[in-house]
C-alpha positions as CSV (number, residue, x, y, z in Angstrom):
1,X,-12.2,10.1,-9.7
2,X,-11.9,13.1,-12.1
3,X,-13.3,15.3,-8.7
4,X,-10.6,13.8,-6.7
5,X,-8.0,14.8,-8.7
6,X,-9.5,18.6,-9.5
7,X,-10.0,18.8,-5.4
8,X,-5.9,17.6,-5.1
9,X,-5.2,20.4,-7.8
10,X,-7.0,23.0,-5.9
11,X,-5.9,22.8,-2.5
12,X,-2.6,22.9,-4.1
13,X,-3.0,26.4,-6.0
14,X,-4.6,28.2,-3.4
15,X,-1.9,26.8,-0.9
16,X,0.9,28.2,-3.4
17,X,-1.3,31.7,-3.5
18,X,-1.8,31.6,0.3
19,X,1.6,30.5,1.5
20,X,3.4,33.7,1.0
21,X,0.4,35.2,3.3
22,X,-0.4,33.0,5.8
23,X,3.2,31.5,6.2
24,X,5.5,28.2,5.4
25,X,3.0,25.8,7.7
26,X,0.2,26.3,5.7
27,X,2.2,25.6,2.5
28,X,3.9,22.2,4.3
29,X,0.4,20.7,5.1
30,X,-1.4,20.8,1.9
31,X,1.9,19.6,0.1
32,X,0.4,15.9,0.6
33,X,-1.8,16.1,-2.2
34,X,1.2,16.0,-4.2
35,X,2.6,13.3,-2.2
36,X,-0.7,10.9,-3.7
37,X,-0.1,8.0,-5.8
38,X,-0.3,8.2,-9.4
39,X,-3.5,5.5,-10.2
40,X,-2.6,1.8,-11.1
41,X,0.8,2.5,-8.5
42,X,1.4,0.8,-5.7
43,X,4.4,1.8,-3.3
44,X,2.8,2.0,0.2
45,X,4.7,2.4,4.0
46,X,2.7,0.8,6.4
47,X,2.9,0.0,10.1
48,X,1.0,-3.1,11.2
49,X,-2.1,-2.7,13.6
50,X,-0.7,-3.6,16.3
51,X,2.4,-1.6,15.7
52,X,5.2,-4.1,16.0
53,X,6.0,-4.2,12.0
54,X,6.9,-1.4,9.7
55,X,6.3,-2.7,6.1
56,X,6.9,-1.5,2.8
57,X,4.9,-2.7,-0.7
58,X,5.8,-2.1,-4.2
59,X,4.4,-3.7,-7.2
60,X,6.4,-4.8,-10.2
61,X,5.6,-3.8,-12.8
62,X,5.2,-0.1,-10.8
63,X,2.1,0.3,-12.7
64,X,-0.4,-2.4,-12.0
65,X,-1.9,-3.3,-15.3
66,X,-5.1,-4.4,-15.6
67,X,-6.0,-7.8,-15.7
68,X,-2.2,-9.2,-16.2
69,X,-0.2,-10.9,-13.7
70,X,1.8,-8.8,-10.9
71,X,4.1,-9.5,-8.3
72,X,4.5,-7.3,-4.9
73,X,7.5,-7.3,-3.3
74,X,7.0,-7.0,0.6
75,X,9.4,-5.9,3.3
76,X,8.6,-6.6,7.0
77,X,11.3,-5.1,9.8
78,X,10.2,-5.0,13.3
79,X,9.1,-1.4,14.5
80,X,10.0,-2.0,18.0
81,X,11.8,-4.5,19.5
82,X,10.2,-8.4,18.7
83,X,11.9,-10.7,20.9
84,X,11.2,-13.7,19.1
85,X,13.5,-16.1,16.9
86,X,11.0,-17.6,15.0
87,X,11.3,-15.9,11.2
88,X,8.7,-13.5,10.3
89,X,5.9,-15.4,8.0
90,X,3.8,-13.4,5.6
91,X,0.3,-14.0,4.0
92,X,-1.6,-12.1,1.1
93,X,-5.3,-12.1,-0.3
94,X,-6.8,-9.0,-2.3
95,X,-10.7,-8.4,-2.7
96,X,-12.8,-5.4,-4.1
97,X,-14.9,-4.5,-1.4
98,X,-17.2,-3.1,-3.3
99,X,-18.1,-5.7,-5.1
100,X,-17.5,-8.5,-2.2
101,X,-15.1,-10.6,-4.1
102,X,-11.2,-11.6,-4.4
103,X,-9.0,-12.5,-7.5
104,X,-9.2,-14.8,-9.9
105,X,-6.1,-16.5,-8.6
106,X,-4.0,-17.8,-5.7
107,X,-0.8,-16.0,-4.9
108,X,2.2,-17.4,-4.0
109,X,4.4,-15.7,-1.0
110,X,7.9,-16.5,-1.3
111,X,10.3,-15.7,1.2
112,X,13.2,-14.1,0.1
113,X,14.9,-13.9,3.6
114,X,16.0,-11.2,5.9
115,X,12.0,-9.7,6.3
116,X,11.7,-10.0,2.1
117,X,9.4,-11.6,0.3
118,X,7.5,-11.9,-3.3
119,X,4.3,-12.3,-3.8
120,X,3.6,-13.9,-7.6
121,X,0.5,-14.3,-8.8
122,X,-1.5,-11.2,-8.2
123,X,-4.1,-10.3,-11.1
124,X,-6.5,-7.5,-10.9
125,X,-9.4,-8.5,-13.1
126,X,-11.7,-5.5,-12.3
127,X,-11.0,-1.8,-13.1
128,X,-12.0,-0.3,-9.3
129,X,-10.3,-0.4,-5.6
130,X,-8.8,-2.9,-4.6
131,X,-7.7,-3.9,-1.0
132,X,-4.3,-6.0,-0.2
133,X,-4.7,-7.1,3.3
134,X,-1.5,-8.8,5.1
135,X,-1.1,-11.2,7.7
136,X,2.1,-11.2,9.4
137,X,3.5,-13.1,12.0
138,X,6.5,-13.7,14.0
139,X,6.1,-16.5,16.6
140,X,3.2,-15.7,18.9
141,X,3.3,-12.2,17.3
142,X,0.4,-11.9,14.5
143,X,-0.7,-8.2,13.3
144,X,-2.9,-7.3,10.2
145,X,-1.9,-4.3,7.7
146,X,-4.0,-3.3,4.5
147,X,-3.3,-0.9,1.5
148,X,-5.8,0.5,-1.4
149,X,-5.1,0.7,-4.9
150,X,-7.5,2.0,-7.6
151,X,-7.2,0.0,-10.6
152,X,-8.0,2.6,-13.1
């Protein structure tokens, strides 16, 4: 990942050395290189793939430590309008693609009402990427979202 981070650097100097020359737009879109998460975080905005949720993750402790027990904490709001009264229902697995395998354990989703819930029970046992995929559902309604972290 070392290259990663050098490439993240460099478009950021030459965008400081260019912007006064080529303008404010060109300084604006390589400012997201800045904008990438530190390893081991996990803070994510996501919109579902169907597009009816807007959800937001954020691990606790904000660095994921490796191999010790996490929790996420998961907000789900509709993005559009979800004319349904069922509540909205949440499920969680993570897996390193990779390597084609999941945790070590099960976590539990708990519903913390009002589109909240906590997820207890994640542990990353590998050093790598790993992918969180949700299932959410509101009545009828079920979409799919997924966010990376690299476990470092």
């Amino acid at each position: 990942m070392p290259a990663i981070r050098f490439t993240a650097m460099f478009a950021l100097a030459i965008g400081a050395m260019l912007a006064p020359v080529v303008g404010a737009d060109f300084a604006v879109n390589t400012a997201y290189a800045a904008d990438v998460a530190p390893a081991n975080t996990l803070t994510q905005h996501l919109i579902s793939d169907g597009g009816s949720f807007d959800i937001t993750l954020a691990s606790t402790p904000r660095t994921i430590p490796l191999n010790e027990m996490f929790e996420l904490t998961i907000d789900v709001h509709p993005a559009k309008t979800v004319k349904d009264p069922n509540p909205v229902w949440v499920s969680v697995i993570a897996t390193m693609p990779a390597h084609q395998h999941g945790m070590n354990t099960r976590p539990r989703v708990e519903d913390l009402g009002k589109g909240r819930f906590v997820v207890r029970g994640m542990l990353f046992h590998m050093a790598g990427v790993w992918e969180i995929a949700l299932d959410v559902a509101k009545g009828g309604l079920h979409e799919h979202a997924k966010a990376s972290v690299d476990l470092q």
